[in-house]
N, C-alpha and C positions, 0 to 999 in steps of 0.2 A: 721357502726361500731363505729364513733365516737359518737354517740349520744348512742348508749349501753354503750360506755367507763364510757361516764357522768353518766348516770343511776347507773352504777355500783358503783361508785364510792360514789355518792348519800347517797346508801343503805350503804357502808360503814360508810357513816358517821352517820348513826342513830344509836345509842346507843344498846349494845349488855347485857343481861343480865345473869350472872352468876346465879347458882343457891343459890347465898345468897342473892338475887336481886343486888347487885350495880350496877351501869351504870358504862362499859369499851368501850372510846372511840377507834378504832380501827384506823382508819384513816381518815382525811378529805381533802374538796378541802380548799385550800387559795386562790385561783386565777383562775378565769374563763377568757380567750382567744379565743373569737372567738367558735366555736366550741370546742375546747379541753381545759383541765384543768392542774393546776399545783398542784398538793397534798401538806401535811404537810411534810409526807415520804420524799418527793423529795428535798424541798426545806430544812430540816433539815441536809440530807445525804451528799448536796451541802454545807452547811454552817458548816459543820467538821472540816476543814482544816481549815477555817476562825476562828471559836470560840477556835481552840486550840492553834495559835497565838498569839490571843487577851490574852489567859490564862498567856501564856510564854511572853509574850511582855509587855504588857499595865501595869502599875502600877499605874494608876491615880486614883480618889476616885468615878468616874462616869462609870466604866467598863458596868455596867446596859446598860446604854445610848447606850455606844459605840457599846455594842453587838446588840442593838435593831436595832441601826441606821446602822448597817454593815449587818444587817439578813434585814432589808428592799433593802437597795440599789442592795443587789444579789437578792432579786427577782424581782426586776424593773429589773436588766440586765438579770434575768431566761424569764420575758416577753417579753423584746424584741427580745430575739434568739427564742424565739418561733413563734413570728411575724414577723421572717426573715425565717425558716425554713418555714411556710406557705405558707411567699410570694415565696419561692422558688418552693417549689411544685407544686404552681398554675403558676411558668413562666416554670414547667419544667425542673427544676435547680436540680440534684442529686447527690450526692457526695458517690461510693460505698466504702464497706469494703476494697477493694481490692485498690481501688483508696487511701485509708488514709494509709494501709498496706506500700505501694510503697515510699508514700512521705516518711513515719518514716526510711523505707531502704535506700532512697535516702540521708536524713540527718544523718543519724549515718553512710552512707559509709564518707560523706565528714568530719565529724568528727574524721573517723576513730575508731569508737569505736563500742563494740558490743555489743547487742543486752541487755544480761548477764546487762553488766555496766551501760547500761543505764538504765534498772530499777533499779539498785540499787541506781543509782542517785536520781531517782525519788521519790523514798522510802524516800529518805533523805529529800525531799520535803513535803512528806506528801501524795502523788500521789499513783495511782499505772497505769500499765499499760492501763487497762482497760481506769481507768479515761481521758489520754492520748489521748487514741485514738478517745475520745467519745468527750474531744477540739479541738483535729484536726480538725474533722468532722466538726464541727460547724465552726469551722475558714475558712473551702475550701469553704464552701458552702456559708458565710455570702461575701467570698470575691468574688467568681463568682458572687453573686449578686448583690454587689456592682460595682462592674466591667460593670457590661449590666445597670442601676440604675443610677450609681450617677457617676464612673470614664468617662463614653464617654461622659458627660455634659460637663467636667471640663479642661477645654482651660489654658494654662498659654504662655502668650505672652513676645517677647525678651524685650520689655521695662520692664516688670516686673521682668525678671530673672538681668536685668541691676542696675534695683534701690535697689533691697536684694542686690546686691552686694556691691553698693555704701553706703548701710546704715550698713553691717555685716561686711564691710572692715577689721577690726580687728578682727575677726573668721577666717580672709582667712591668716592673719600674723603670722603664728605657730613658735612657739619653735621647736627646734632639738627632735625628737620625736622616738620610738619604739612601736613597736607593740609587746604583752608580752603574754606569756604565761605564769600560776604561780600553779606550787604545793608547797601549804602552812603548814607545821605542825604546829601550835597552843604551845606554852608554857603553859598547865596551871597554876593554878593562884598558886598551894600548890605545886609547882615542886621544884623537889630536885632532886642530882645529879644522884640517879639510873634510873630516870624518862629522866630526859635530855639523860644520855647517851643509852637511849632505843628508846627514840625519834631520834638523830642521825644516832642507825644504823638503823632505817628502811628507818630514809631520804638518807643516801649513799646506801643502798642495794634497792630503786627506784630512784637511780641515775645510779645505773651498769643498771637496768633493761632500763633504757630508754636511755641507751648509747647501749643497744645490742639492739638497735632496738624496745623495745617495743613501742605504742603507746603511746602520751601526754595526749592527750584527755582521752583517757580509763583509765591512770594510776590517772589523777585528779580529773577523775568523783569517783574512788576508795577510795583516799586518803585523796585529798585536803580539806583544813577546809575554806581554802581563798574563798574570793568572786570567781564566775561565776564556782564555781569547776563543775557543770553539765553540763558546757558549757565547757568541756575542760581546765578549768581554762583561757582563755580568755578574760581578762583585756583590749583589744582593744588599742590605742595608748595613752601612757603614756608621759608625755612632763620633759623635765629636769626640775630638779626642787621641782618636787610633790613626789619624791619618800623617803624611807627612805636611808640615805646614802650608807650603807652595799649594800644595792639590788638598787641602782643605778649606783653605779659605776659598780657592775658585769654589769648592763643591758647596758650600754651603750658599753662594752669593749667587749661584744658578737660578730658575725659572724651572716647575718642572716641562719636562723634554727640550727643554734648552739644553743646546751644545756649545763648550767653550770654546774659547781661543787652545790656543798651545801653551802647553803652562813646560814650563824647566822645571827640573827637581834635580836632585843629587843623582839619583838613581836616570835619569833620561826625558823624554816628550812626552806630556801626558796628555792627552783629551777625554774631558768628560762629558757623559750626558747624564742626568738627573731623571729617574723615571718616576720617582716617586717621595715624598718625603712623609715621617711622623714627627711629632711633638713630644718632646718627654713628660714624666708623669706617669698616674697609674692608671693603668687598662681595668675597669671594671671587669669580671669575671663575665657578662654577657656578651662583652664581645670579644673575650678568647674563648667561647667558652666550644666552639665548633675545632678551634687549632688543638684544644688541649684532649680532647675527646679523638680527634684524629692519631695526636701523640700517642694517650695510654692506647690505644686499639691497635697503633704498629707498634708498641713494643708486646702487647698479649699475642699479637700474632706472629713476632719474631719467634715467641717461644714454644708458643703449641705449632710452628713447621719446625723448630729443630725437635722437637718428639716425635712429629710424624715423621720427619724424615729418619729419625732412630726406627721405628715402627718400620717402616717400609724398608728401608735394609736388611731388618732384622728377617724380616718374611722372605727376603728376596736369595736370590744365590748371586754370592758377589766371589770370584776370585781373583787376587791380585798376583802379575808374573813381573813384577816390577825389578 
């Protein structure tokens, strides 16, 4: 079947003639893998989200470059998830629909948020679900491989978890710290005062809603303009210090899982929730000593999968028609 796949694809790419004659290319391969191919189609459809970024973002005078060089490095990474799906297949490694289904229910239960919200977060990204479900897939399947592959290799011994400790010493000495949640309204730039006070009552009228219990997560994935809004607005631990005045002093004067009033800032509405807080001072090594053990083992295993994955190209038949 996969050598029909190629064949077909083949014939697509030979030139199709209209009846004015001119040659209409229909589709081709860029990239041959082993037995199976990566089309134009595919690697365009992938590079979407990237090129309309680069449109919205870049302002530099080489955007040419930048697009060429961001549409190759996605199809170096299109080849190697396909020479990781392979090797998975050939060890047996499958990852079903139902299996990627479950996970995505698993983290929007612990999120709290439904289904509904989360695509429209995603939407906000440029995503859709489909897309979603179709990197999950690739992420369970790349990390059970890795897991049998390259994680049972990978040893990290208590001298080592001793010496990151003794050299990161000052990562382990934190500031008084919260863990933040943030729905963000945005001031724009041409705002005047029927704007602002339109922007306030939606930020108190999703402050009644998430004081009667509505969800954080679903109401930020909805709302929020701020950082990690798809994450629930999840800011992670904030240190005194770094915040703007307005929205530090509410955050620090919180309760944890208490949720503020409407706070103003320079920058827009801000509501917080407090999920967690620490004390500064120094962390004894036994109770980082599981974080810092986690750390060294993903960076050893960042680098024994860029060898395998040298390794397994090397073996493999890769041809690029880029």
């Amino acid at each position: 079947m996969k050598k029909l796949r190629i064949l077909a694809l083949v014939l697509l790419a030979i030139p199709t003639f209209a009846l004015s004659g001119r040659a209409e290319v229909v589709d081709r391969i860029v990239a041959f893998v082993n037995d199976e191919v990566i089309t134009l189609v595919e690697l365009d459809t992938a590079f979407e989200t990237y090129r309309q970024k680069i449109e919205e973002s870049y302002k530099g005078p080489d955007k040419d470059r930048v697009m060429a060089q961001t549409r190759r490095s996605l199809l170096d990474r299109m080849i190697d998830t396909l020479l990781i799906e392979q090797e998975a297949r050939k060890s047996g490694i499958t990852v079903t629909d139902e299996e990627v289904m479950a996970s995505i229910r698993g983290m929007l239960a612990r999120r709290k948020m439904s289904q509904e919200a989360f695509q429209q977060a995603l939407a906000l990204e440029g995503k859709t679900l489909e897309t979603y479900k179709r990197e999950a897939k690739e992420t369970m399947m790349r990390t059970r491989l890795v897991r049998r592959e390259v994680r049972a290799k990978v040893m990290v011994t208590d001298e080592e978890i001793g010496e990151y400790y003794r050299l990161h010493r000052d990562s382990y000495e934190g500031s008084e710290a919260v863990r933040l949640k943030q729905i963000l309204l945005v001031f724009p730039k041409d705002m005047n005062d029927a704007v602002r006070e339109k922007l306030q009552a939606q930020a108190t009228d999703i402050g009644k809603r998430l004081k009667g219990g509505e969800s954080f997560d679903s109401l930020a994935a909805q709302f929020s303009q701020g950082p990690a809004a798809s994450s629930g607005g999840d800011l992670g631990f904030v240190e005194k210090g770094t915040m703007l005045p307005e929205v530090e002093k509410a955050a620090f004067s919180l309760s944890t899982s208490e949720i503020s009033d409407v706070i103003e800032s320079p920058v827009g509405f801000h509501i917080l929730q407090v999920t967690d807080r620490r004390g500064e001072g120094n962390k004894p090594i036994e109770t980082v000593r599981e974080e810092i053990k986690s750390r060294i083992e993903d960076e050893k295993i960042d680098k024994k999968l860029d060898s395998w994955l040298t390794e397994l190209r090397a073996k493999s038949h890769i041809e690029i028609k880029l």
